[in-house]
C-alpha positions in Angstrom: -55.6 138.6 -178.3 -52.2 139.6 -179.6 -50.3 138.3 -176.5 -52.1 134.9 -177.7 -51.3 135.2 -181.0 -47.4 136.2 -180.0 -47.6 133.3 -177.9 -48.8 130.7 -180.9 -46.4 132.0 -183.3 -43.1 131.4 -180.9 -44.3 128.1 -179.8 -44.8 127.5 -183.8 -41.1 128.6 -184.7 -40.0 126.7 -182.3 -41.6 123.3 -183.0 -41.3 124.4 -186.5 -37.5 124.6 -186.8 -37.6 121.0 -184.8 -39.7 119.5 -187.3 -38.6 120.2 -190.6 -36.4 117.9 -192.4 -35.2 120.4 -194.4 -36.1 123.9 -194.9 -34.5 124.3 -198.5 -37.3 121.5 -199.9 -40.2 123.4 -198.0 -39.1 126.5 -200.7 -39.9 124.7 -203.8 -41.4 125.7 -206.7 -45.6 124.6 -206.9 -49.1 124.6 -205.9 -50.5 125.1 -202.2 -53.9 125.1 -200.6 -54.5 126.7 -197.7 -56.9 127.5 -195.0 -57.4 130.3 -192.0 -59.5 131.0 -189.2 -59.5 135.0 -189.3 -60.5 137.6 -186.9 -60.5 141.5 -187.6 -59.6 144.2 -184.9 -62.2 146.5 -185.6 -64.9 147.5 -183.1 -67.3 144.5 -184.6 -64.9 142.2 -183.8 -65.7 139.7 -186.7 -64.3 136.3 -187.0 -64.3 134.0 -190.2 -62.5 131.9 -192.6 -60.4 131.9 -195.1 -59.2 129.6 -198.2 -56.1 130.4 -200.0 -54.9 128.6 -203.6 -51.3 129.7 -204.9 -48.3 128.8 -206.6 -45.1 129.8 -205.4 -42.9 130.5 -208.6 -39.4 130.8 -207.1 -37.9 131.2 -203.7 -38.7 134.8 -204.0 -41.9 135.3 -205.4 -45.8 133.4 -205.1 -48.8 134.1 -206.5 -52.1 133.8 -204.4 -56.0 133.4 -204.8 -58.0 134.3 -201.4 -61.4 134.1 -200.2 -62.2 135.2 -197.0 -65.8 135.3 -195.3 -66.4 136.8 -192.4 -69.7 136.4 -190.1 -72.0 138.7 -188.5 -70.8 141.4 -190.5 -73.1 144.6 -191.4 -70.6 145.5 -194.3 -68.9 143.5 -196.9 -69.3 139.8 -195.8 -66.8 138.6 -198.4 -63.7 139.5 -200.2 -62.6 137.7 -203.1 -58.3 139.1 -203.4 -55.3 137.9 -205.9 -51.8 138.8 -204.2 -48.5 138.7 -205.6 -46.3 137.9 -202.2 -42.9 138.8 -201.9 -40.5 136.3 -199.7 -37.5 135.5 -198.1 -36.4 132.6 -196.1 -34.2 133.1 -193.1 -31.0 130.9 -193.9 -30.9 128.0 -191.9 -34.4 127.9 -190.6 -37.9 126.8 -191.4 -39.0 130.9 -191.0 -40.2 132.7 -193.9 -41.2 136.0 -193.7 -43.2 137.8 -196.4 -45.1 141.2 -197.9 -47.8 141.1 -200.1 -50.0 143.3 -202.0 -53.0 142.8 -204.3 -56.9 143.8 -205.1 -60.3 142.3 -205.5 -63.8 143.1 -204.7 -65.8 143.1 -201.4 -69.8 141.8 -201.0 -72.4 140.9 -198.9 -74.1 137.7 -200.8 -73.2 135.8 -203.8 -75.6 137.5 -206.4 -73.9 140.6 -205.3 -71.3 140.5 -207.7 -73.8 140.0 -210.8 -75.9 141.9 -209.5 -73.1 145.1 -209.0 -73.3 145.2 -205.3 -69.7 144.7 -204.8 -66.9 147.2 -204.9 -63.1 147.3 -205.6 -60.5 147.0 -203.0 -57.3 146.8 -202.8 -55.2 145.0 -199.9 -51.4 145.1 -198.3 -50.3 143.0 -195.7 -47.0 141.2 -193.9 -46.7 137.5 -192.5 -44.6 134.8 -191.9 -44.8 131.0 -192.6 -43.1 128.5 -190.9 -42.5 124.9 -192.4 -43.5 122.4 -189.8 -42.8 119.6 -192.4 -41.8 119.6 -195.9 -45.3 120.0 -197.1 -47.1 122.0 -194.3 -46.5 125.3 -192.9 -48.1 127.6 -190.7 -48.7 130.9 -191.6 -49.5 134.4 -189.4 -50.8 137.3 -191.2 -52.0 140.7 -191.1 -53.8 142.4 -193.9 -55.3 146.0 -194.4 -58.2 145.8 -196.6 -59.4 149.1 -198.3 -61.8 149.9 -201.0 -61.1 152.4 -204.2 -64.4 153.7 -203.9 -66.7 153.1 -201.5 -70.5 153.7 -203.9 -72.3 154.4 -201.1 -70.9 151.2 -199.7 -70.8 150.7 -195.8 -67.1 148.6 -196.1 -64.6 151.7 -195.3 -61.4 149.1 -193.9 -60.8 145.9 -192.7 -57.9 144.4 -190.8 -57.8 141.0 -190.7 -55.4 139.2 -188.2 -54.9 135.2 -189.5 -53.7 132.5 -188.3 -53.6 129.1 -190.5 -52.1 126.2 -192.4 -50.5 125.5 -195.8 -50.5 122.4 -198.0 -47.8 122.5 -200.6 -48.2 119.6 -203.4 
């Protein structure tokens, strides 16, 4: 799995950097949507999906909602996260490597959360996008995911490894 995922990203940079017109208009301010296919490293060995909605506010800085499910899972099925992202752009290329932190709660079903079957957790994480064109990018992430307080909750950690796309507006 990781020599795949090695693989995907340096064939990515590298069609990446061919594509993009230029990188300078792929770090504008705005909205993006975005979606993931995830898989976590644990012995379960999950996979799911996620949907991302942000706004990157400078070069520097984004702000991110994220829902991720994941399927045949025993523990928390879902987490709900915002993330403040921290990011710079390699001068001269299309790659943008980034750090982000945030928190949110984890559940098993929808009436969880009214219901008070979700906990807190918080999660950190480093990535990288590359702008394949001036309004799509590819990004590679990986996130820890940890709960505050587990309640008698069976969620101790996840780590999610994620590989998608990014449309900016």
């Amino acid at each position: 799995m990781k020599k795949f995922l090695l693989a995907s990203v340096l064939a990515l940079v590298t069609i990446g950097s061919a594509m993009a017109n230029d990188p300078t208009k792929s770090d504008r301010q705005g909205f993006y949507v975005g979606g993931s296919v995830n898989k976590t490293t644990d012995t379960k060995n999950q996979i799911g999906g996620s949907v991302d909605l942000g706004y990157q506010v400078n070069q520097y800085l984004r702000a991110e909602l994220d829902y991720t499910h994941m399927f045949n899972t025993n523990g928390a099925g879902n987490l709900l996260m915002g993330n403040g992202i921290a990011q710079y752009r390699i001068p001269n290329s299309t790659v943008t490597p980034y750090g982000f932190g945030g928190m949110g709660v984890a559940y098993n079903t929808a009436g969880a959360l009214r219901n008070g079957g979700a906990i807190t957790v918080y999660n950190v994480g480093a990535g990288s996008r590359i702008a394949v064109s001036e309004s799509v990018e590819v990004d590679a992430r990986y996130t820890n995911v940890r709960p505050f307080q587990t309640n008698g909750a069976s969620f101790n950690q996840a780590h999610l490894m994620t590989l998608g796309l990014n449309y900016r507006f």
